[in-house]
C-alpha positions, 0 to 999 in steps of 0.5 A: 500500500502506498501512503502519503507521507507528511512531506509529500502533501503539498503546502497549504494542503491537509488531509481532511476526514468527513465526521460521521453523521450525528444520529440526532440530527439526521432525525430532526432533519428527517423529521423536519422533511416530513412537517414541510411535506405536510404543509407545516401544519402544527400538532404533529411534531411527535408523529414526525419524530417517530417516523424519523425514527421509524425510517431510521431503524428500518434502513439499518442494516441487519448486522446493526441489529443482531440480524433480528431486525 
């Protein structure tokens, strides 16, 4: 394998890495998604949530689960 050593970065280049994503704020944001579809209709700020949630956990993969999801 070939890595790229300190020196050979050019100057005033770094190396970034992407964090991953907050769990948290994928839910808000997908909860927020689904109150826009809805026409921004209030009173169902609970409802939105668990369906983030709900989308969430469905979309993980199997290994995340124990293979029992």
């Amino acid at each position: 394998m070939n890595y790229m050593s300190r020196e050979s970065i050019p100057t005033g280049e770094t190396l970034t890495t992407k964090p991953p994503p907050d769990p948290q704020e994928e839910l808000r944001r997908r909860a927020y998604e689904l109150y826009e579809q809805r026409g921004k209709g209030d009173g169902h700020d609970l409802e939105d949530w668990l369906q983030a949630e709900s989308e969430a956990f469905h979309l993980r993969p199997k290994a995340a689960t124990g293979g029992r999801g």
